[in-house]
VONUPA-130421 format. One record per residue: residue in one letter; x, y, z of N, C-alpha, C in turn; chain. Coordinates in Angstrom, 3 decimals. Layout:
<recs>
+-----+----------+----------+----------+----------+----------+----------+----------+----------+----------+-------+
| res |   n_east |  n_north |     n_up |  ca_east | ca_north |    ca_up |   c_east |  c_north |     c_up | chain |
+-----+----------+----------+----------+----------+----------+----------+----------+----------+----------+-------+
|   a |        X |        Y |        Z |        X |        Y |        Z |        X |        Y |        Z |     A |
...
+-----+----------+----------+----------+----------+----------+----------+----------+----------+----------+-------+
</recs>
This chain:
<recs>
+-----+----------+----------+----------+----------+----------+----------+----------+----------+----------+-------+
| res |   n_east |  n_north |     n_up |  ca_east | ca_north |    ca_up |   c_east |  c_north |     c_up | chain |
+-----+----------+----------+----------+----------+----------+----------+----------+----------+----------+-------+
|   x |  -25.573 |  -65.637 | -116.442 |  -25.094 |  -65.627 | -115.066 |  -24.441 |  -66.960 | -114.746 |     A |
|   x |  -23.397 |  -66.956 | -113.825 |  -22.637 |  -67.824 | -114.058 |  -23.016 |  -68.792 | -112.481 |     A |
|   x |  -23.932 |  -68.525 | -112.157 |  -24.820 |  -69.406 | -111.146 |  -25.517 |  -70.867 | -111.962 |     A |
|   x |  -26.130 |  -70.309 | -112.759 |  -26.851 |  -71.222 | -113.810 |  -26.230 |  -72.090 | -114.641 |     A |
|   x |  -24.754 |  -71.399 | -115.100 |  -23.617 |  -72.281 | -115.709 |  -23.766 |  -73.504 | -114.692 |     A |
|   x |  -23.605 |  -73.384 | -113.080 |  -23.244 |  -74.049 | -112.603 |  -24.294 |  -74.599 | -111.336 |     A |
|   x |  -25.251 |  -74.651 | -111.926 |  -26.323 |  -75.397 | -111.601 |  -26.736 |  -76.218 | -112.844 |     A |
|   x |  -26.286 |  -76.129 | -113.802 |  -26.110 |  -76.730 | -115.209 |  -25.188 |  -77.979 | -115.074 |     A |
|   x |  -24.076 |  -77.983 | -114.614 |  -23.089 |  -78.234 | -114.171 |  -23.330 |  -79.522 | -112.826 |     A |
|   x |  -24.330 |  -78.984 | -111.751 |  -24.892 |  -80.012 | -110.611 |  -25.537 |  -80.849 | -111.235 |     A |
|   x |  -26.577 |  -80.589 | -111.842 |  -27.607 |  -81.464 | -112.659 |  -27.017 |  -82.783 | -113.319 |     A |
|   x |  -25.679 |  -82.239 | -114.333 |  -25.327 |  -83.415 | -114.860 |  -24.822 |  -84.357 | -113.845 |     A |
|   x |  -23.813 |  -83.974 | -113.241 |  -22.968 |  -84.538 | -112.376 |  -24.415 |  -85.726 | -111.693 |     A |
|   x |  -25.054 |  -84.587 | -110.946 |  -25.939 |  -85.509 | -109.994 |  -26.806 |  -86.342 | -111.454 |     A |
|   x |  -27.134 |  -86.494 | -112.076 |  -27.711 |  -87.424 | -113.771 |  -26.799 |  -88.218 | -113.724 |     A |
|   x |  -25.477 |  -88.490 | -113.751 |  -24.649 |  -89.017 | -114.068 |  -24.115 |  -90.005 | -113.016 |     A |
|   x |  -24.396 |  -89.651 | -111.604 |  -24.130 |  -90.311 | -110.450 |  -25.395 |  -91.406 | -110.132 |     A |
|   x |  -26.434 |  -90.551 | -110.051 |  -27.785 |  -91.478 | -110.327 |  -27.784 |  -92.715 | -111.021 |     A |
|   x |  -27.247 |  -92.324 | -113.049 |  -27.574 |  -93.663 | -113.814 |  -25.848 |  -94.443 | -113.180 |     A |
|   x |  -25.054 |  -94.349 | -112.732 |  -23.696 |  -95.232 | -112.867 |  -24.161 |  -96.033 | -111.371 |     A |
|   x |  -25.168 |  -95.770 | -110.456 |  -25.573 |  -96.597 | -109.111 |  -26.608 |  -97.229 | -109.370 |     A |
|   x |  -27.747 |  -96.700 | -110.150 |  -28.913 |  -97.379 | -110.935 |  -28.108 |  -98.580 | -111.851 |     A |
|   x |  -26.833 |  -98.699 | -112.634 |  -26.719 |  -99.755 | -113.192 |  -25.701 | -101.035 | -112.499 |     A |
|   x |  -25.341 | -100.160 | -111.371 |  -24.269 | -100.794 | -110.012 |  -25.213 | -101.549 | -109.302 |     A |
|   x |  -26.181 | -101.458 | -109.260 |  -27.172 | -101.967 | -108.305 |  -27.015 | -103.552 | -108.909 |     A |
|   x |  -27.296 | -103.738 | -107.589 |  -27.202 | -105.960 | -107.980 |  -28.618 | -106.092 | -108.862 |     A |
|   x |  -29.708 | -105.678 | -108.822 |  -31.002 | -106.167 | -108.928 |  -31.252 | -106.221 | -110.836 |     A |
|   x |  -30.723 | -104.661 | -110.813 |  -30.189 | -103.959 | -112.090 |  -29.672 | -105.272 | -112.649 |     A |
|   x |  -28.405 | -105.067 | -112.123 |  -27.365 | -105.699 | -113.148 |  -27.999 | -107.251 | -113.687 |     A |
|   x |  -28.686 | -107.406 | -112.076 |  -28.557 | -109.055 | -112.588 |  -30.091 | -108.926 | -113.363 |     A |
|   x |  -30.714 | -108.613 | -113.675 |  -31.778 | -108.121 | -114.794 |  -31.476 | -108.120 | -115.837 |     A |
|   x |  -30.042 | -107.357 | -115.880 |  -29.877 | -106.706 | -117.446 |  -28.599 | -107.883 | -118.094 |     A |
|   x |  -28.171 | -108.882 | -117.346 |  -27.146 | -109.804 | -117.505 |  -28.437 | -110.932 | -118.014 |     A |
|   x |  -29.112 | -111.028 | -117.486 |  -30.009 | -112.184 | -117.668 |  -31.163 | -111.928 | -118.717 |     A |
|   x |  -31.122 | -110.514 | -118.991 |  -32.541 | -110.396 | -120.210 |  -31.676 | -109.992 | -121.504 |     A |
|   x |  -30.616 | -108.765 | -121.484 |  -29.746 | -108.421 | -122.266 |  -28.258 | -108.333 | -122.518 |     A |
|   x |  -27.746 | -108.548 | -121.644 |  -26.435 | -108.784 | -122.049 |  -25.989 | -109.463 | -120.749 |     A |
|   x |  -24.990 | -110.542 | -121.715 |  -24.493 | -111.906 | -120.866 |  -23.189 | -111.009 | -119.315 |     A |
|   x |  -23.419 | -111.479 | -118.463 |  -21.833 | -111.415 | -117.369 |  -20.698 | -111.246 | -118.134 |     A |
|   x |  -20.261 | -111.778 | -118.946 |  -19.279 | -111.656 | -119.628 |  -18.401 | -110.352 | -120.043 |     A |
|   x |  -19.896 | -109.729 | -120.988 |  -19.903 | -108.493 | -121.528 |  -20.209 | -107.199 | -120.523 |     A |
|   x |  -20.482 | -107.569 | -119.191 |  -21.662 | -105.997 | -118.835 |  -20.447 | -105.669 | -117.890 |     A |
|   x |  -18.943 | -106.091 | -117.444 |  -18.353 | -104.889 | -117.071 |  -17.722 | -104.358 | -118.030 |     A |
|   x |  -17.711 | -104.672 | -119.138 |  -16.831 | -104.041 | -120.108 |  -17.786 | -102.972 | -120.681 |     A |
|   x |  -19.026 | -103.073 | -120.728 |  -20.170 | -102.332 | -120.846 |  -20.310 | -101.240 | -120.200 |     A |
|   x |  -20.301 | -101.308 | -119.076 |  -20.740 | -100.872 | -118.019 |  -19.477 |  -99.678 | -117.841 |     A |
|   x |  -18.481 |  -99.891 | -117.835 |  -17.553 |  -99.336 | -117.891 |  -17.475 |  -98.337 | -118.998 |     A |
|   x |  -17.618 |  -98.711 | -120.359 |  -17.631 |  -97.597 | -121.613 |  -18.989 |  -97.084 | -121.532 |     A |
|   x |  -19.772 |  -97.523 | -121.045 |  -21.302 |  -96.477 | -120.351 |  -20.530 |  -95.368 | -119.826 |     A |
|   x |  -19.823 |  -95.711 | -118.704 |  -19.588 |  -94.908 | -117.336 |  -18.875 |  -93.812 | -117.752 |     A |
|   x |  -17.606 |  -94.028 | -118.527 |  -16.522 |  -93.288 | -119.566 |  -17.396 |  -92.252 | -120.259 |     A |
|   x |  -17.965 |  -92.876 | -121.320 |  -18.648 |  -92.060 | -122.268 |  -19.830 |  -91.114 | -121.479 |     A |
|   x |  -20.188 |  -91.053 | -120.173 |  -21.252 |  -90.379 | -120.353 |  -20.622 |  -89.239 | -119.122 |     A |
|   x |  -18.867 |  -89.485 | -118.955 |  -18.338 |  -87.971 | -118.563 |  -18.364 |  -87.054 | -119.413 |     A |
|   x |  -18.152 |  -87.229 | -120.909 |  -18.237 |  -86.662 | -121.820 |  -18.512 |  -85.187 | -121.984 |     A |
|   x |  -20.159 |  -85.569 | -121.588 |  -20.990 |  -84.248 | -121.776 |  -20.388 |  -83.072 | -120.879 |     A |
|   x |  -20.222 |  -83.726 | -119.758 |  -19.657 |  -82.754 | -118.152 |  -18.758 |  -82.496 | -118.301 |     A |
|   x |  -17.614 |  -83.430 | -118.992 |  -16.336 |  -82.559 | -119.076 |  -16.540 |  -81.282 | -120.099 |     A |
|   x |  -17.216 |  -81.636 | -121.017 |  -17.146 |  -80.981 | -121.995 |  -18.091 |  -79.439 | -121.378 |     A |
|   x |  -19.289 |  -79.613 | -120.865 |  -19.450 |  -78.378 | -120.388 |  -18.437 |  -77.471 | -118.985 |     A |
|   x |  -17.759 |  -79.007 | -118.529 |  -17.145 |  -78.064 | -117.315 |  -16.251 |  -76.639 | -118.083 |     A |
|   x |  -15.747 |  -77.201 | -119.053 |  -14.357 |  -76.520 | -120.205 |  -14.625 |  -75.655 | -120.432 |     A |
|   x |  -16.348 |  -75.489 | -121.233 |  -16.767 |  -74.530 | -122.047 |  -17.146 |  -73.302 | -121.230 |     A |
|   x |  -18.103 |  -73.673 | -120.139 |  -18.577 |  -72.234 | -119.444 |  -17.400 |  -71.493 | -118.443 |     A |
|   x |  -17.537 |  -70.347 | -118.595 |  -16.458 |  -69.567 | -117.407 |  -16.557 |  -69.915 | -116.112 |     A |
|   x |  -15.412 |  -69.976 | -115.058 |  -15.502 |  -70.178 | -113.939 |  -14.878 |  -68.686 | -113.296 |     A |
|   x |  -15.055 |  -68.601 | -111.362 |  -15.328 |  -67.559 | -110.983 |  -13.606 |  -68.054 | -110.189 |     A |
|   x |  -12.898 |  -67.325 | -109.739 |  -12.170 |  -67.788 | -108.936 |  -12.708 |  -67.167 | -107.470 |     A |
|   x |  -12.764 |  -68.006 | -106.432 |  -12.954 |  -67.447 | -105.005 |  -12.477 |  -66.927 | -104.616 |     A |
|   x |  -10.921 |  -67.184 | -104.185 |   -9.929 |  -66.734 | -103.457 |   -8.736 |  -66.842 | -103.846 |     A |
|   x |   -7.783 |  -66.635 | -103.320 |   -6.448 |  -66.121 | -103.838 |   -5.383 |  -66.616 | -102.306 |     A |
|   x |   -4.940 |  -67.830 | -102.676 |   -4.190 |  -68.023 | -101.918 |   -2.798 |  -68.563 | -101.846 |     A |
|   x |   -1.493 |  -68.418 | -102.057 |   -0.503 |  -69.372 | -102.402 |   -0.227 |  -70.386 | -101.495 |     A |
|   x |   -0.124 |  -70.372 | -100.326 |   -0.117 |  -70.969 |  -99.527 |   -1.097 |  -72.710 |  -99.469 |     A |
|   x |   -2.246 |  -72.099 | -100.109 |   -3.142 |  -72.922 |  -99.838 |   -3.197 |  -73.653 | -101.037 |     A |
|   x |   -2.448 |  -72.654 | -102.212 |   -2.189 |  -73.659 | -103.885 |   -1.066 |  -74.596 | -103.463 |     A |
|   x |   -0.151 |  -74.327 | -102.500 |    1.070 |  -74.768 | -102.122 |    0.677 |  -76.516 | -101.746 |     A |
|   x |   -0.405 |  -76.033 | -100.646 |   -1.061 |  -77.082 | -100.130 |   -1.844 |  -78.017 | -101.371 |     A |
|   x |   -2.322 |  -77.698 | -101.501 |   -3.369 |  -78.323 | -102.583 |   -2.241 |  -78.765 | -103.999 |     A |
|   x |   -1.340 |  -78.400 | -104.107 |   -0.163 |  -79.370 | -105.288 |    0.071 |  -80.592 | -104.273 |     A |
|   x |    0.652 |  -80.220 | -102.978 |    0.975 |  -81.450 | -102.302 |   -0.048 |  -82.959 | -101.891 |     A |
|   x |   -1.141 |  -82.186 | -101.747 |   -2.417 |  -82.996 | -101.677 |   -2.486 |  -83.870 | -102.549 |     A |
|   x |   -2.340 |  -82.970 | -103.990 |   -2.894 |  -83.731 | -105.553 |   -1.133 |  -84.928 | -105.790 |     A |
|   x |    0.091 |  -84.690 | -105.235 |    0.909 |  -85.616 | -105.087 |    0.445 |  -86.897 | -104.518 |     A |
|   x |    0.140 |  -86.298 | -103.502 |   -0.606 |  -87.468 | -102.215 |   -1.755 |  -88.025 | -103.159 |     A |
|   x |   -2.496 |  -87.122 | -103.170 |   -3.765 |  -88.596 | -103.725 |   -3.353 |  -89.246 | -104.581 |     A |
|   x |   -2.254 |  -88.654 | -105.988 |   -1.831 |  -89.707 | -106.961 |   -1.236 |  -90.824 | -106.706 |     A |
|   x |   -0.192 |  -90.406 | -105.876 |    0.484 |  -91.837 | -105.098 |   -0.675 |  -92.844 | -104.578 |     A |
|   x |   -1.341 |  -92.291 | -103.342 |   -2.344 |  -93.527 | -102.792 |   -2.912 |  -94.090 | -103.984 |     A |
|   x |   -3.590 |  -93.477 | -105.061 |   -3.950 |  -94.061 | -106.075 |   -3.468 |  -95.347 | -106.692 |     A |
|   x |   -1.850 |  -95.045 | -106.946 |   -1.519 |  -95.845 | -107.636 |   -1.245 |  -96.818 | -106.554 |     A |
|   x |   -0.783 |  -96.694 | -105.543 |   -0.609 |  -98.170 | -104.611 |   -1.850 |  -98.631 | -104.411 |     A |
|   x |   -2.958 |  -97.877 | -104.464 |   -4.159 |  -98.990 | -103.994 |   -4.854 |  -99.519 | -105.443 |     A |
|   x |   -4.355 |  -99.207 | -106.315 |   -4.636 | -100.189 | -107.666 |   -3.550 | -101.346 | -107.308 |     A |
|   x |   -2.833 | -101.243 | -107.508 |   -1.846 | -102.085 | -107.470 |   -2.643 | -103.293 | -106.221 |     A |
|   x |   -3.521 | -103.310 | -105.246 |   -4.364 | -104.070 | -104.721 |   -5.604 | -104.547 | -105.548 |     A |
|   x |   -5.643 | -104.510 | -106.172 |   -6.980 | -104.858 | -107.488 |   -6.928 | -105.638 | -108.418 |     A |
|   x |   -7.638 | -106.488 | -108.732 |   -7.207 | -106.909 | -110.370 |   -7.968 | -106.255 | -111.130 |     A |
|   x |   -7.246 | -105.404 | -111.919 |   -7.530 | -104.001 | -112.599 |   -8.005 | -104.835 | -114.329 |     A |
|   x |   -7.475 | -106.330 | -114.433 |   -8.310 | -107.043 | -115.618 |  -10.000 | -106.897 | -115.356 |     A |
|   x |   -9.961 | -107.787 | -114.102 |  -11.305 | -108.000 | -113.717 |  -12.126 | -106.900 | -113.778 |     A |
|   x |  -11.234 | -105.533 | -112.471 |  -12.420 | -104.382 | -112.827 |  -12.276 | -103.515 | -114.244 |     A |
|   x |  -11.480 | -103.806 | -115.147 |  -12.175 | -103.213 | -116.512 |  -12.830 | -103.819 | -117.500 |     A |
|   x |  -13.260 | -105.552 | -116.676 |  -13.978 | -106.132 | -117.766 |  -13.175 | -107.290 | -118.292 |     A |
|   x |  -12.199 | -107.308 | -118.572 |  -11.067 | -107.702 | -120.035 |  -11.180 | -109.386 | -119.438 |     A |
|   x |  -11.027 | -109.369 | -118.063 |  -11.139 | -110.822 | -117.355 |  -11.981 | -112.097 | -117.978 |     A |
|   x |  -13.171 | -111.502 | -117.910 |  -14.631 | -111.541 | -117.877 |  -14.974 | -111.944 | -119.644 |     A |
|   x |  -14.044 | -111.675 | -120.059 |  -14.535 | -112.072 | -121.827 |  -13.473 | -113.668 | -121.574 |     A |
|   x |  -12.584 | -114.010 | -120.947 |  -12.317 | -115.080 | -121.217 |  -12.599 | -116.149 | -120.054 |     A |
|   x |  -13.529 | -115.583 | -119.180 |  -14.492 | -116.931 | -118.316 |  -16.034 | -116.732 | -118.992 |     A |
|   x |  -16.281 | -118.325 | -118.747 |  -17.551 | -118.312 | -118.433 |  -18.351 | -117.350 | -117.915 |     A |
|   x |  -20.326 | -117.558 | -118.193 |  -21.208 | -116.537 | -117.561 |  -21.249 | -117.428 | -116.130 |     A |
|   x |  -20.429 | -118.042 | -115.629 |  -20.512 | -118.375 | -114.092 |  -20.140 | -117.373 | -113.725 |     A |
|   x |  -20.323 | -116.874 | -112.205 |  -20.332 | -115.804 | -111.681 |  -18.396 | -115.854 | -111.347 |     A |
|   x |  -17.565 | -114.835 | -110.963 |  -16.779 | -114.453 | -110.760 |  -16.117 | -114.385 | -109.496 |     A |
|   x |  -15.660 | -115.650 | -108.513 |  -15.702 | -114.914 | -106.983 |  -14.457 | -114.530 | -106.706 |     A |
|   x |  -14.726 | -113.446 | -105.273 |  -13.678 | -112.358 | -105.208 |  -13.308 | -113.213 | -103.589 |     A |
|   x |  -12.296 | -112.218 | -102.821 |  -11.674 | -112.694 | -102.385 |  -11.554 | -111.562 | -101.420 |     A |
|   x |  -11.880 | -110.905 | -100.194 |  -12.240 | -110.025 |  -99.340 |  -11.040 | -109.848 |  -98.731 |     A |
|   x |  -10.339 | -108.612 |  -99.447 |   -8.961 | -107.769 |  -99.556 |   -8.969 | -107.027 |  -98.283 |     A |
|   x |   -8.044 | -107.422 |  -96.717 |   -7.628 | -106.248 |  -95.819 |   -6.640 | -105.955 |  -95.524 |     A |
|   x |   -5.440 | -106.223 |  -96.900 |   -4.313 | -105.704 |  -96.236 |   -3.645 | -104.825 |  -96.986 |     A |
|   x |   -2.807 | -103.816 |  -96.478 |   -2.172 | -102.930 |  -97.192 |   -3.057 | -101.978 |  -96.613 |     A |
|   x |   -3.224 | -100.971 |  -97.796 |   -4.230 |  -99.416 |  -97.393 |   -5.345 | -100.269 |  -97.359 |     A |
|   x |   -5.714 | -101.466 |  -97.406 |   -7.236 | -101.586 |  -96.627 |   -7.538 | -101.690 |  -95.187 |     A |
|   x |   -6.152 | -102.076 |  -94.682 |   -6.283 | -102.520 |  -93.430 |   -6.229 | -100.903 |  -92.752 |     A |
|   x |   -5.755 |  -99.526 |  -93.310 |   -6.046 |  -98.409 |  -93.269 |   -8.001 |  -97.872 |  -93.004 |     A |
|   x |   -8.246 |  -98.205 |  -94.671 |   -9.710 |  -97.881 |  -94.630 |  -10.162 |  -98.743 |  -95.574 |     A |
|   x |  -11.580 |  -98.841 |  -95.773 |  -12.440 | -100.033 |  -96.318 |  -11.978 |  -99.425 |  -97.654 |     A |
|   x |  -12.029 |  -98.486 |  -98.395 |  -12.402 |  -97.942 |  -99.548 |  -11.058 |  -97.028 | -100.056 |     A |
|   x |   -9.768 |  -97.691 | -100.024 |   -8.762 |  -96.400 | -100.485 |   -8.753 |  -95.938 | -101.774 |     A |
|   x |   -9.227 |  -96.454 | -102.458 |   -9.701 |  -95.360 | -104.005 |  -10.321 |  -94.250 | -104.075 |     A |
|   x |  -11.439 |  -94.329 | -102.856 |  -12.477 |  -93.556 | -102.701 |  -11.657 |  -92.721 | -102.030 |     A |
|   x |  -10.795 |  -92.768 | -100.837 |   -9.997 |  -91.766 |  -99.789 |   -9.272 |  -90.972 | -100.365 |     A |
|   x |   -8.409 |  -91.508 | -101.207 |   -7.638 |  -91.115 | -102.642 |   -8.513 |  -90.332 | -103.492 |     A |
|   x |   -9.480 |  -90.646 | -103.920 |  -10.577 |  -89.699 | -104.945 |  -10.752 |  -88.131 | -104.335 |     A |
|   x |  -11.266 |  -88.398 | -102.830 |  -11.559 |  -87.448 | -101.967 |  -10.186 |  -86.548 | -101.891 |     A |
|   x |   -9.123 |  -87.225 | -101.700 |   -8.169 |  -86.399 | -101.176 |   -7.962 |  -85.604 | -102.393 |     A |
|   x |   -7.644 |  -86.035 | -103.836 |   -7.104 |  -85.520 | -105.046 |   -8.389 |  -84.390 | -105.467 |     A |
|   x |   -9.926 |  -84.804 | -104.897 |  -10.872 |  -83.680 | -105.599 |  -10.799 |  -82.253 | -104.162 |     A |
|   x |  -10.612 |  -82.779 | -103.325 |  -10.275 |  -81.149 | -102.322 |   -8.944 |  -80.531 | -102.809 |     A |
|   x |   -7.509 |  -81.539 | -103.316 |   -6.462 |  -80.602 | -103.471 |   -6.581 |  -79.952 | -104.520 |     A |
|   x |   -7.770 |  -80.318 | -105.507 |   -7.971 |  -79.485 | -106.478 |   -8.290 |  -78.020 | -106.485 |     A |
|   x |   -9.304 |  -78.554 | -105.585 |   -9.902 |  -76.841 | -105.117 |   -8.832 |  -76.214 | -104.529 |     A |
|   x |   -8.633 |  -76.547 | -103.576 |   -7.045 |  -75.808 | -102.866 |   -6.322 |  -75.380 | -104.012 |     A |
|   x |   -5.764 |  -75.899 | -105.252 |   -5.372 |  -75.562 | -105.811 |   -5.763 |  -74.584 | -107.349 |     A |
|   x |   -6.679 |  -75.011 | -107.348 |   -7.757 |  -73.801 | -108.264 |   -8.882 |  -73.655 | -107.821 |     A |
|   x |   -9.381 |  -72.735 | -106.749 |  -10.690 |  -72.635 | -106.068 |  -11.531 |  -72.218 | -106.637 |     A |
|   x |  -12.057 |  -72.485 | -107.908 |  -13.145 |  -71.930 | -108.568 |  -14.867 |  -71.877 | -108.313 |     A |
|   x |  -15.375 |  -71.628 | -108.680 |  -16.784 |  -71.926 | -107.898 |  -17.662 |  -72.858 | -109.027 |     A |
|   x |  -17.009 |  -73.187 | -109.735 |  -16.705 |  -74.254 | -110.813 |  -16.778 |  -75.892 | -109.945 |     A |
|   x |  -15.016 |  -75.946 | -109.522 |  -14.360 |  -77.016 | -109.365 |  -15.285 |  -77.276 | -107.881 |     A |
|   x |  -15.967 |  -76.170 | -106.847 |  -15.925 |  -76.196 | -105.609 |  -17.422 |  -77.121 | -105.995 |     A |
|   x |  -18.708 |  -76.663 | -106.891 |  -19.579 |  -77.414 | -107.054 |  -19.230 |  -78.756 | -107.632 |     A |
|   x |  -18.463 |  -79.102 | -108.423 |  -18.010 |  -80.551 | -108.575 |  -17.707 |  -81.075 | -107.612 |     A |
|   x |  -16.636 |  -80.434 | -107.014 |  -16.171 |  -81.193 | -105.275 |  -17.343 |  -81.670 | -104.722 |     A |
|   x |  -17.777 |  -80.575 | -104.761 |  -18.890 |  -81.087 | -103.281 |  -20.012 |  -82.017 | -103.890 |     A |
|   x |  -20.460 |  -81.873 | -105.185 |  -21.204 |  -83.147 | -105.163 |  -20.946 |  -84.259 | -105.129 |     A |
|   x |  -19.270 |  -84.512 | -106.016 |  -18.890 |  -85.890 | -106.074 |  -18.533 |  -85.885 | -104.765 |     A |
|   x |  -18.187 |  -85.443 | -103.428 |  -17.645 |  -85.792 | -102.299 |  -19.563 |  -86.109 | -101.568 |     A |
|   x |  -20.091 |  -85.576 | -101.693 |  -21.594 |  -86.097 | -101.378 |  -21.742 |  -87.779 | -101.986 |     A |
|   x |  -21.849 |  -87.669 | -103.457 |  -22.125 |  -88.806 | -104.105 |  -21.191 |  -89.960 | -103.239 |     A |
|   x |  -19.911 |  -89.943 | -103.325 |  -18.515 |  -90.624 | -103.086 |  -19.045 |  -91.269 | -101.245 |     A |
|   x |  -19.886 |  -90.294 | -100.741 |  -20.156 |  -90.809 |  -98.905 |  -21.369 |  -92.141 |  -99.339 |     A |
|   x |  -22.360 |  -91.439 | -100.172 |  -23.774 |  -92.348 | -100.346 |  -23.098 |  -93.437 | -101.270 |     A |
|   x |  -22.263 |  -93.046 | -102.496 |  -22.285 |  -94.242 | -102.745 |  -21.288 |  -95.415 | -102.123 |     A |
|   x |  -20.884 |  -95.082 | -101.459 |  -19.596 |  -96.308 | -100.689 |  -21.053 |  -96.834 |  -99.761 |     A |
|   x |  -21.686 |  -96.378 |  -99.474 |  -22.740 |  -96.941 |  -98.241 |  -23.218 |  -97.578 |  -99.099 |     A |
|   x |  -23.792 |  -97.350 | -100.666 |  -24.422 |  -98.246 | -101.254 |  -23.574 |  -99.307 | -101.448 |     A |
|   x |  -22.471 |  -99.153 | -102.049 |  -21.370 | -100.322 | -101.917 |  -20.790 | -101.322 | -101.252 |     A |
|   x |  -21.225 | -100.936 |  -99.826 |  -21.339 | -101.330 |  -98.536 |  -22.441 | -102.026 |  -98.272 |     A |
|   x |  -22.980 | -102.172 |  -98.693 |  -24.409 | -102.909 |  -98.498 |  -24.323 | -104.654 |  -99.573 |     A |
|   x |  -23.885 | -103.797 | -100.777 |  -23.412 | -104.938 | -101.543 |  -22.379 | -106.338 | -101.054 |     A |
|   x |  -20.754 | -105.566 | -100.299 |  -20.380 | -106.223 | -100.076 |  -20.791 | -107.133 |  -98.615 |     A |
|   x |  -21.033 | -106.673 |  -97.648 |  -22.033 | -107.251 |  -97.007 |  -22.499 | -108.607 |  -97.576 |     A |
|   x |  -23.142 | -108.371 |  -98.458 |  -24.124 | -109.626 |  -98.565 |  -22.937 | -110.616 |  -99.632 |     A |
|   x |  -21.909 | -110.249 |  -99.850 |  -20.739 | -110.734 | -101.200 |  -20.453 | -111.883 |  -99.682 |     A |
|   x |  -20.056 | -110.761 |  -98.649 |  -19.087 | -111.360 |  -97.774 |  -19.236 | -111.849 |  -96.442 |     A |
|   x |  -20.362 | -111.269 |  -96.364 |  -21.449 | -112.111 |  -94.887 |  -20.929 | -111.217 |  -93.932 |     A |
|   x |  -20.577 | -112.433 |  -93.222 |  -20.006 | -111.789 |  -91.596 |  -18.073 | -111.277 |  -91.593 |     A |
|   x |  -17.715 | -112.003 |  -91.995 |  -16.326 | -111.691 |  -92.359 |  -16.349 | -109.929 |  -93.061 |     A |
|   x |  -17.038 | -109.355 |  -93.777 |  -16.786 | -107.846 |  -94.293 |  -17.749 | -107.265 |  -92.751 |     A |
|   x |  -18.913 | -108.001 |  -92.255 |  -19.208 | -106.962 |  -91.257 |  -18.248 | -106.803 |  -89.891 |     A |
|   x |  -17.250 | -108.293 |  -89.648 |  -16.757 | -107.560 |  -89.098 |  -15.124 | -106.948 |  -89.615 |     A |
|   x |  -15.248 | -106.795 |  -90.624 |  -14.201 | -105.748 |  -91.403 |  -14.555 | -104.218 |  -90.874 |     A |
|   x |  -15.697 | -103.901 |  -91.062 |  -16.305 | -102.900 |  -90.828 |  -16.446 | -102.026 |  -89.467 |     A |
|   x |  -16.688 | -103.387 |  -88.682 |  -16.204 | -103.097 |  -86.898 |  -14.813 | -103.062 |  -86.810 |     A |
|   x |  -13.682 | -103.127 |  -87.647 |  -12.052 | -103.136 |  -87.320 |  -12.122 | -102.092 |  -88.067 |     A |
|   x |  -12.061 | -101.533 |  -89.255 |  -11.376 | -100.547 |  -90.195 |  -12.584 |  -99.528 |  -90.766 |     A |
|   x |  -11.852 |  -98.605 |  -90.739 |  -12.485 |  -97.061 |  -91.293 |  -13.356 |  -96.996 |  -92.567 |     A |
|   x |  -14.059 |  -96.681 |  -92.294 |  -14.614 |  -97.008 |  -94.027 |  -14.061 |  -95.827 |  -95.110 |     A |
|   x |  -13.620 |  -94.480 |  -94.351 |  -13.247 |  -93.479 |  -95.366 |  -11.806 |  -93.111 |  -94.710 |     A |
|   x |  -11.800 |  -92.381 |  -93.597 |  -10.929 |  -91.995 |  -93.007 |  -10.514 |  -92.688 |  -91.934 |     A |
|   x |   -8.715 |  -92.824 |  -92.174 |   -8.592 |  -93.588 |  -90.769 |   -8.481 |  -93.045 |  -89.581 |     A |
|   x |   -9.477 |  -94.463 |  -88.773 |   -9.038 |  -94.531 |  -87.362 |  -10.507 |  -93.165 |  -86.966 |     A |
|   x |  -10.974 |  -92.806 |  -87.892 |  -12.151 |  -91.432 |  -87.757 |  -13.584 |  -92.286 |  -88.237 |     A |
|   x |  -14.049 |  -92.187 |  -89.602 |  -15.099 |  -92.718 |  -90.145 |  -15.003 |  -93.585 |  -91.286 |     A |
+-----+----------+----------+----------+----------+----------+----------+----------+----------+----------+-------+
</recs>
């Protein structure tokens, strides 16, 4: 039964969301930097953790059958335009990042001194706190819009669950990165959606 496929399917996802915030966590990290592996090494780590352990999920999303819901062109129409839209925001709000730093590559040629950042609000931040995440959201609903499976709809909705809790966890982090200056970022700009929440 293809319920169980896809409660098969929640499990990992939610396994997989669990260990990538369990090793995001400051307390974590700075544990596992200080007993087993140096600052240097643990985003590059951390990162081929994160990679490698879609693996399993992609690999079962592929294998088991999915159901289609509904039947709509209109709404596939919609949902191509969506998945335009989120790719674009995507790529302009990388283009705000140093995409060395967040894959690690930085980090092998400094010191284990800590790394400081520099509390980013302009462009799509001055939009919303989190445009990767807005972008993530937007590209995993035009999916469904565009193949509504009861497949893709349980992925949606957990990573769009996970994607709310974990920006709050993320939010908590920067907070303490950035003091008062990110809280009152937080009182000016959206954390997901603008000008809404």
């Amino acid at each position: 039964m293809n319920y169980l496929n896809i409660l098969v399917l929640v499990i990992l996802l939610v396994v997989y969301f669990v260990v990538h915030s369990f090793l995001a966590n400051l307390r974590v990290k700075e544990h596992l930097m200080k007993n087993i592996i140096s600052q240097k090494y643990y985003r590059l780590v951390y990162n081929f953790f994160s990679i490698t352990l879609l693996f399993p999920i992609a690999w079962w999303y592929f294998m088991v059958p999915s159901k289609l819901l509904f039947e709509n062109l209109y709404l596939s129409y919609l949902g191509f335009g969506m998945l335009l839209l989120g790719f674009g925001l995507i790529g302009v709000s990388l283009q705000q990042y140093n995409l060395s730093e967040f894959s690690g590559v930085q980090q092998l040629s400094k010191s284990d001194s800590p790394i400081s950042a520099e509390l980013n609000t302009s462009g799509l931040n001055s939009m919303v706190r989190h445009p990767l995440y807005t972008s993530s959201l937007i590209l995993l609903w035009a999916w469904f819009l565009y193949r509504p499976t009861d497949s893709v709809l349980a992925l949606v909705l957990v990573t769009t669950i996970y994607i709310y809790f974990g920006t709050k966890l993320e939010e908590q982090k920067l907070v303490k990165e950035f003091g008062a200056d990110y809280v009152k970022y937080q009182e000016q700009v959206s954390m997901l959606i603008p000008f809404l929440f």
